[in-house]
C-alpha positions as CSV (number, residue, x, y, z in Angstrom):
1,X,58.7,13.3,47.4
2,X,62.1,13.3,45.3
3,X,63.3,16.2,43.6
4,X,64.7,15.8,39.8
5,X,65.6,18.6,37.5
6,X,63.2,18.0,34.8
7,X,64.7,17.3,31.3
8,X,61.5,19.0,29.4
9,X,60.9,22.5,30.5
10,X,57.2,24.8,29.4
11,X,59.9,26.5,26.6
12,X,60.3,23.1,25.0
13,X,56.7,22.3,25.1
14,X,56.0,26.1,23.6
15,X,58.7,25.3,21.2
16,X,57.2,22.1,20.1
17,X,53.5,23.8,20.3
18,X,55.1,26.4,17.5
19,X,56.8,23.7,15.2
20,X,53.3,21.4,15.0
21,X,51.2,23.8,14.3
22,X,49.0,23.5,11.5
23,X,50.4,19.8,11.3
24,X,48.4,18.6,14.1
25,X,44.8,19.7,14.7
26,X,43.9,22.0,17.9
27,X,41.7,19.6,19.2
28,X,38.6,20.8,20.8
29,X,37.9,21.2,24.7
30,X,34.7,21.4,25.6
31,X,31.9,21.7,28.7
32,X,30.4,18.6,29.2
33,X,27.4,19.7,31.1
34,X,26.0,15.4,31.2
35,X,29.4,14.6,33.0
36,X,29.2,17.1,34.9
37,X,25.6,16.4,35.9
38,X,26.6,12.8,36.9
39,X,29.8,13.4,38.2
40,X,29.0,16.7,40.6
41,X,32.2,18.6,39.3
42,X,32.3,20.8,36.5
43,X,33.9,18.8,33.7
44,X,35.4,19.5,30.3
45,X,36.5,17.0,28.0
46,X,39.7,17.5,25.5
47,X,39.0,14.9,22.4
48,X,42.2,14.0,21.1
49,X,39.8,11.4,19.4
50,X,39.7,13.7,16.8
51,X,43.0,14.0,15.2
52,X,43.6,12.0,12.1
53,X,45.2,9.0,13.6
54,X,42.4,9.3,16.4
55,X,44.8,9.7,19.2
56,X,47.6,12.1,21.2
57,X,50.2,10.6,19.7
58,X,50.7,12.5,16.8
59,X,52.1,15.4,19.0
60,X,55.0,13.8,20.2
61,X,56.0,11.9,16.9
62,X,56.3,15.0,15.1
63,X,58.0,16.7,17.7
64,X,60.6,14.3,17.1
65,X,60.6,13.6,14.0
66,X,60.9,17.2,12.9
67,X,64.0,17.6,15.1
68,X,66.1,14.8,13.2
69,X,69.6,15.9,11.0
70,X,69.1,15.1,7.3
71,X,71.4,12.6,7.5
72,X,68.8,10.4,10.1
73,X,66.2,11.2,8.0
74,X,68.1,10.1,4.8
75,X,68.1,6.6,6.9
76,X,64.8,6.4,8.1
77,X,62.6,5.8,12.0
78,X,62.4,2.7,13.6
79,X,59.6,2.5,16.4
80,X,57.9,-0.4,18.4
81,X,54.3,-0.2,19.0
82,X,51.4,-2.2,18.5
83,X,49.1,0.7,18.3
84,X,48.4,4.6,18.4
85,X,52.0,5.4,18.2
86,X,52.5,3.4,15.4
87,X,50.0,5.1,13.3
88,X,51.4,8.4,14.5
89,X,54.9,8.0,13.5
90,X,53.9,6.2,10.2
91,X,51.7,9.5,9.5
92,X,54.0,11.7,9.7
93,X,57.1,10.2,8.8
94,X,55.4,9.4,5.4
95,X,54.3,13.1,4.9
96,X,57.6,14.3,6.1
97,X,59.1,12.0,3.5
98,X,61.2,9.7,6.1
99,X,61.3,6.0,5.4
100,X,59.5,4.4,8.7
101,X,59.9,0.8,9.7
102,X,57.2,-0.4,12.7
103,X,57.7,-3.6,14.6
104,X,54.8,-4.6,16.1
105,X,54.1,-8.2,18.0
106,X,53.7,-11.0,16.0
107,X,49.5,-11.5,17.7
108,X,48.6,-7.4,17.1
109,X,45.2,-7.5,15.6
110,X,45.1,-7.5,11.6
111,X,42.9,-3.7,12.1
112,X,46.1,-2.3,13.4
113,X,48.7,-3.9,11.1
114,X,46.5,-2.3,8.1
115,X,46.3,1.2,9.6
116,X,49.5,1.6,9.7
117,X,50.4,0.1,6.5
118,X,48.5,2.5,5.4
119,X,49.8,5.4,6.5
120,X,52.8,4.4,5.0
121,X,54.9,2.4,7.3
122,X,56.9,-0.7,6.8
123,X,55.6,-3.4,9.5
124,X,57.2,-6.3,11.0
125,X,55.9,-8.6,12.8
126,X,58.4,-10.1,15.5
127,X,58.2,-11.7,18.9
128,X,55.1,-12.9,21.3
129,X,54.8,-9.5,22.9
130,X,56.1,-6.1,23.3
131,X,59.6,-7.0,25.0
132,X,60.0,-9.6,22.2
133,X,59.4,-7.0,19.7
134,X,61.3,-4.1,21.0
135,X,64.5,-7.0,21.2
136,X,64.0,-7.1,17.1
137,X,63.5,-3.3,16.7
138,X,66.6,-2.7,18.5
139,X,68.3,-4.9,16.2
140,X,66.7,-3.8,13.5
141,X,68.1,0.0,14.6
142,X,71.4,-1.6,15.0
143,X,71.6,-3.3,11.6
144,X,70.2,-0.3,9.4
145,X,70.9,3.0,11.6
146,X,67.3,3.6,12.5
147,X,66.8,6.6,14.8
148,X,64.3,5.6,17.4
149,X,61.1,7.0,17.7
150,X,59.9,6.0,21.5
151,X,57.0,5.9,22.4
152,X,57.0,7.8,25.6
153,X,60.8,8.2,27.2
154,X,61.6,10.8,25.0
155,X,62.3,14.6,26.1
156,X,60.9,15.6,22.8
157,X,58.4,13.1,22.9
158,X,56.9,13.9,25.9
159,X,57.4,17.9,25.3
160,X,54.9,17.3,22.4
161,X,52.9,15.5,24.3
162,X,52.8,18.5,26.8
163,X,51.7,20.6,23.8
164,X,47.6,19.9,24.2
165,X,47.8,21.0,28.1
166,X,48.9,24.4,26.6
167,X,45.9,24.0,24.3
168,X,43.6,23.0,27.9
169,X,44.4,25.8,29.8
170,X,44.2,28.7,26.9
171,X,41.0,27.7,26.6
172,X,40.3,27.1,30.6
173,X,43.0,28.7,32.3
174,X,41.2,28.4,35.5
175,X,41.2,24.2,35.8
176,X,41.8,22.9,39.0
177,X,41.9,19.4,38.1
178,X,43.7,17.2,35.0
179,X,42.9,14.0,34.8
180,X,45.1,12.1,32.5
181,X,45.9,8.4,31.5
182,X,49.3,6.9,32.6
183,X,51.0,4.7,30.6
184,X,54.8,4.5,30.1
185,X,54.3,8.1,31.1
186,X,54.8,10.7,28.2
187,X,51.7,12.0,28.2
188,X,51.3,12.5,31.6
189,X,54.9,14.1,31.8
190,X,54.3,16.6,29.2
191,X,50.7,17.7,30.8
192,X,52.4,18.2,33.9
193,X,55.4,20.0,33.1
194,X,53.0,22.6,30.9
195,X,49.9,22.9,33.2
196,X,52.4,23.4,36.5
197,X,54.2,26.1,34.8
198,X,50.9,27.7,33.9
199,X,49.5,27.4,37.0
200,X,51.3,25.6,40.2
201,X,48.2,25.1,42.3
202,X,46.4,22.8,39.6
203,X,46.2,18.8,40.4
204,X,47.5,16.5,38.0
205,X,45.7,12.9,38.5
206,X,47.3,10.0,36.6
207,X,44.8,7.0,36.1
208,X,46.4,3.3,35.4
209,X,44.3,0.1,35.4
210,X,44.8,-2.3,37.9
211,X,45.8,-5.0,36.0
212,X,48.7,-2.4,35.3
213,X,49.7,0.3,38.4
214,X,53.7,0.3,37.2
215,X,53.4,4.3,38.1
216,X,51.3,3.6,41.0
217,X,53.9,1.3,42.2
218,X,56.9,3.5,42.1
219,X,55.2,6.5,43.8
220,X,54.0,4.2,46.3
221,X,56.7,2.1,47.1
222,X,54.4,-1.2,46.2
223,X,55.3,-4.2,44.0
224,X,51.7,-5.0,42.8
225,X,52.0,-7.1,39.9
226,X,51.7,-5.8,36.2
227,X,49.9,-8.2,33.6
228,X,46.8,-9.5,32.5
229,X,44.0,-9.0,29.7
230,X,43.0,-5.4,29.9
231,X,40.3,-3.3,27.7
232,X,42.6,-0.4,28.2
233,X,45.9,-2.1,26.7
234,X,47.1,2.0,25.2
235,X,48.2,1.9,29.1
236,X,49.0,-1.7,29.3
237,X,52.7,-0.8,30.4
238,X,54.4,-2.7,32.7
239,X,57.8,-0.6,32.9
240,X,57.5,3.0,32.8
241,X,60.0,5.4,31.7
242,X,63.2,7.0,33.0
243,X,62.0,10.4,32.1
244,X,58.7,10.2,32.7
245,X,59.1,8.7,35.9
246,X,61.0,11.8,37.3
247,X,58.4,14.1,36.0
248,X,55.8,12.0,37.7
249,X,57.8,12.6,41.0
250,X,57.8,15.5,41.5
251,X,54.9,16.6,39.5
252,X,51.9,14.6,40.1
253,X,49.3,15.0,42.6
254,X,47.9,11.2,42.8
255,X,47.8,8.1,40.5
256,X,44.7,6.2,41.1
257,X,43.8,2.9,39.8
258,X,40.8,1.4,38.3
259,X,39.4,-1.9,36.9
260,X,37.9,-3.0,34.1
261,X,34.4,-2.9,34.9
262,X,34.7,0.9,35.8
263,X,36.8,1.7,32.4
264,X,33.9,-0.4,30.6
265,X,31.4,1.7,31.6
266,X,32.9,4.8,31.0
267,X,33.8,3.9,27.5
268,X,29.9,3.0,27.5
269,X,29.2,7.2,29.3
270,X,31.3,8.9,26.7
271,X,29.0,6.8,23.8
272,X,25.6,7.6,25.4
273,X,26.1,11.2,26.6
274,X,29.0,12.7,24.6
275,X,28.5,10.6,21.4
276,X,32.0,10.4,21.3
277,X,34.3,7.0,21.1
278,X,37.0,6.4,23.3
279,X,39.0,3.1,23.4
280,X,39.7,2.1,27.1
281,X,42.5,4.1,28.0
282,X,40.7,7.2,26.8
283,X,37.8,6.6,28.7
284,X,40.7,5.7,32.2
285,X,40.4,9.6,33.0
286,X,36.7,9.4,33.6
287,X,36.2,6.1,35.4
288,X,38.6,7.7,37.8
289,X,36.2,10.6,38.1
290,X,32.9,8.8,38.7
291,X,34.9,6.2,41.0
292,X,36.3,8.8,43.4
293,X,33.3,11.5,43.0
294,X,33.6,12.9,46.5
295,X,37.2,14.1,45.8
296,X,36.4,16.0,42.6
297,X,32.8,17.1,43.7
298,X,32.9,21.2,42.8
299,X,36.1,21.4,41.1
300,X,37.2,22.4,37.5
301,X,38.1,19.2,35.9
302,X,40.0,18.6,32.8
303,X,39.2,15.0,31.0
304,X,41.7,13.8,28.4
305,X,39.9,11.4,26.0
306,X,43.5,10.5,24.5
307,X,42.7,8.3,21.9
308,X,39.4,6.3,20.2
309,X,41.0,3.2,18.3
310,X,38.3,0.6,19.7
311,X,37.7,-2.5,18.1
312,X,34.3,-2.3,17.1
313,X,33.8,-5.9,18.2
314,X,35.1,-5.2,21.7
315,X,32.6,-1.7,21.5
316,X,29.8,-3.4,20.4
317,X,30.1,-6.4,23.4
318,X,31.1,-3.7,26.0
319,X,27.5,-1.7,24.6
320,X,25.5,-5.1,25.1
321,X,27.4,-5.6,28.9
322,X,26.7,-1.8,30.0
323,X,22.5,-2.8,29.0
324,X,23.3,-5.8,30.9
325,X,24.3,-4.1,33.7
326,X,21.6,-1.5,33.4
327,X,19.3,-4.1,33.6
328,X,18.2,-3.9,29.5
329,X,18.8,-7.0,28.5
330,X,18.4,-9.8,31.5
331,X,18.2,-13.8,31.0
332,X,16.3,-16.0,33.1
333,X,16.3,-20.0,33.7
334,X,12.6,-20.7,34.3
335,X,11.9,-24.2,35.0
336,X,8.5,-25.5,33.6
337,X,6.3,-28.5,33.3
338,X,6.9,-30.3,30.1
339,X,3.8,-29.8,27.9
340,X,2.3,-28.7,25.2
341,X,1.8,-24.8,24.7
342,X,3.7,-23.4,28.1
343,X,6.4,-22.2,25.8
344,X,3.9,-20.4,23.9
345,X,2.0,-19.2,27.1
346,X,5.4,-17.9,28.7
347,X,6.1,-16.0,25.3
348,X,2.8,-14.3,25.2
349,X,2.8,-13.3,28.7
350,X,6.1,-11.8,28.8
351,X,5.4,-10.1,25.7
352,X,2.2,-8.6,27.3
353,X,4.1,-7.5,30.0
354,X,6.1,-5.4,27.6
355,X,9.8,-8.0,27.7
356,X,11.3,-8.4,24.1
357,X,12.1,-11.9,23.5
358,X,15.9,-12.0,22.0
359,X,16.5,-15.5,22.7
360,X,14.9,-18.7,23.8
361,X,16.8,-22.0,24.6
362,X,14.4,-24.9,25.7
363,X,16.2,-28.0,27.5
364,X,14.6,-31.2,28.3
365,X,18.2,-33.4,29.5
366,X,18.9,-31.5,32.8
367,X,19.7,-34.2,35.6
368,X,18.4,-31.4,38.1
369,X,15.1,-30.9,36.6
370,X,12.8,-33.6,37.1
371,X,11.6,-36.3,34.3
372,X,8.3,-34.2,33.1
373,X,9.7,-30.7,33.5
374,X,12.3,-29.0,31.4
375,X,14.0,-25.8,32.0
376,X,13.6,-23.0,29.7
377,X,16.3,-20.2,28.9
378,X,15.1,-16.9,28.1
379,X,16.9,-13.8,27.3
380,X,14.6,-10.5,27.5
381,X,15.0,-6.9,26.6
382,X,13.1,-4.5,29.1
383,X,13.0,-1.1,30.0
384,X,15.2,-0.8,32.8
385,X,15.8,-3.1,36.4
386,X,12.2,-2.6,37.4
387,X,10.5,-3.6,34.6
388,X,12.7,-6.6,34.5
389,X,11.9,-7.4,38.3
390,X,8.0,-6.7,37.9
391,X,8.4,-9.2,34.3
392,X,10.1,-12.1,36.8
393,X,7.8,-11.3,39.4
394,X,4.6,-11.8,37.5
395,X,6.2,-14.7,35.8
396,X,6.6,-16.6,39.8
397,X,3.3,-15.6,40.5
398,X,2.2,-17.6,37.7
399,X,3.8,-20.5,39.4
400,X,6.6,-20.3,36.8
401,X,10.5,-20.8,39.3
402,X,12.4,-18.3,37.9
403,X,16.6,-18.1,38.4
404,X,18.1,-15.2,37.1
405,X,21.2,-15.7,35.6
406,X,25.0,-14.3,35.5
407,X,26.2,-12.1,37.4
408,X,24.2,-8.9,39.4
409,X,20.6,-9.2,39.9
410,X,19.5,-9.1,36.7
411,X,23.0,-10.0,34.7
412,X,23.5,-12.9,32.3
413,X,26.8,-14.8,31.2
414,X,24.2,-15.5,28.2
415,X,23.9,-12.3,26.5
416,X,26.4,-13.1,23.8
417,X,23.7,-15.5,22.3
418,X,22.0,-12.4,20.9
């Protein structure tokens, strides 16, 4: 392991704990006795969710923004970011009366844009992705003499981010375990630097989806690639930062990885059994924790639910693919002679068998099914994978062929015909 001398020490993160107070809400961290149930450690959960702008972010923005001359805030923040940090610096930069300018990608989705319009930020839209906008911010920065607000490679950035650990271990100071998301790295950095101080034998876990292990790859000398479609794009980073990655040398237990299904369904957990929301980097921490049980089994764990900006779109299909997966909602491909009433007698009998009908699709034109059949798509809500297997059983037994469909057992491709 290399050894760096850190560029944000526990005094800064004190410091920057002091100078956001009252500005930032103490978020709450609490027992989660559910988790803990289904994890077999005991587990509390911090819910960053809860501050105004609905993530972490806020910490680190202020931080910096407070610690500009009058002169750079006379000429306003620049900042690239296509999500929680844009809503954070726009916040607070509007309240602290500091013209903020926010480039975002040119394909960031119109929810986001509005947000932080509406917090008071200028937005422009430039470039195909997040390299193509930082290019214009930069010049932007250039042009006008914006100060930069980064999102992560910051000292005073990532000392506010540090502040909630301080807030984590007040409350539990006998934790044995963080789990926190990784992205470019600030949050990480600042948890790390505070919680070590506080107490040198703690673990600090860093979680990053496969689709995007850039800290996994320095730490363990790999070249896995970085890119893709991810439900957890808040950690969709594929170059971490200079800082950060320092920190994460010399301070980090283990970054683990984990894909999409797992962050899916533990966006889906924190719904069901916290009723809390937490967009897919928010939820990273604890997929990590129900992935890799057996290393966490007994210990004090620490959960950072960093932020909750989910598309409601996106929560409502991961919702329908966790009771697809549950076996909730299953769809079948029965094939059946074709006459009159065996649609009806289907429909009655899986209703008597306690199914819920959602959606019915009868077709006649498959090459595969012979000239006076037809084949018969059916998507059913039940009460769980052996109701749905004792409703497809019965149905064969009535000399019905039944296929399940998708993927799993029980799982459909179909569902989003409800």
């Amino acid at each position: 392991m290399k050894v760096h001398r850190l560029t944000v020490t526990i005094e800064h993160i004190r410091a920057a704990a002091r100078q956001i107070q009252g500005a930032v809400l103490r978020t709450p961290f609490l027992e989660a006795p559910r988790l803990s149930a289904l994890s077999g450690a005991d587990v509390f959960v911090k819910y960053e969710n809860m501050q105004v702008t609905n993530a972490f972010k806020e910490r680190g923005a202020l931080t910096k923004l407070l610690s500009l001359t009058p002169a750079e805030k006379a000429q306003g923040v620049i900042a690239m970011s296509a999500g929680n940090h844009a809503q954070a610096v726009a916040r607070h930069a509007t309240r602290l009366d500091i013209l903020a300018v926010i480039v975002m990608p040119e394909n960031t989705p119109l929810l986001k844009i509005t947000a932080t319009q509406e917090f008071g930020a200028k937005v422009v839209l430039a470039g195909a992705d997040v390299d193509e906008a930082k290019r214009e911010a930069d010049r932007l920065s250039k042009t006008h003499g914006y100060t930069w607000v980064h999102p992560f490679d910051d000292p005073l950035v990532i000392a506010g981010q540090g502040t909630l650990a301080l807030e984590m271990l007040e409350d539990q100071p006998d934790l044995d375990t963080i789990i926190t998301p990784v992205g470019g790295g600030g949050l990480i950095s600042g948890v790390a630097v505070a919680a070590k101080a506080l107490n040198p034998s703690i673990d600090i876990i860093g979680v990053e989806t496969e689709l995007y292990p850039s800290m996994y790859n320095i730490l363990h000398s790999h070249s896995l690639p970085c890119g893709g479609n991810t439900v957890a794009e808040g950690i969709a980073v594929q170059k971490v930062g200079e800082h950060t990655r320092k920190i994460v040398e010399k301070l980090v237990s283990q970054i683990v990885l984990v894909n999409e299904s797992q962050i899916e369904q533990a966006i889906n957990t924190y719904l069901i059994l916290q009723k809390t929301i937490a967009e897919g980097a928010g939820a990273s921490g604890l997929a990590a924790l129900l992935a890799h049980k057996e290393q966490f089994e007994g210990k004090k764990v620490g959960l950072v639910v960093c932020g909750g900006n989910i598309d409601q779109r996106l929560l409502t299909g991961i919702v329908l693919r966790e009771l697809v997966r549950d076996g909730n909602i299953i769809s079948i491909r029965c094939t059946i002679p074709d006459r009159p009433g065996i649609l009806g007698e289907i429909s009655t009998l899986i209703g008597q068998l306690g199914g819920n009908i959602l959606d019915v699709s009868h077709h006649r034109l498959f090459l595969e099914v012979p000239a006076k059949g037809a084949t018969l798509d059916v998507t059913i809500e039940t009460r769980g994978t052996k109701h749905a297997h004792s409703i497809i059983q019965t149905l064969e037994e009535k000399g019905i062929k039944v296929q399940p469909r998708g993927n799993g057992q029980y799982q459909t491709g179909a569902y989003t015909s409800i």
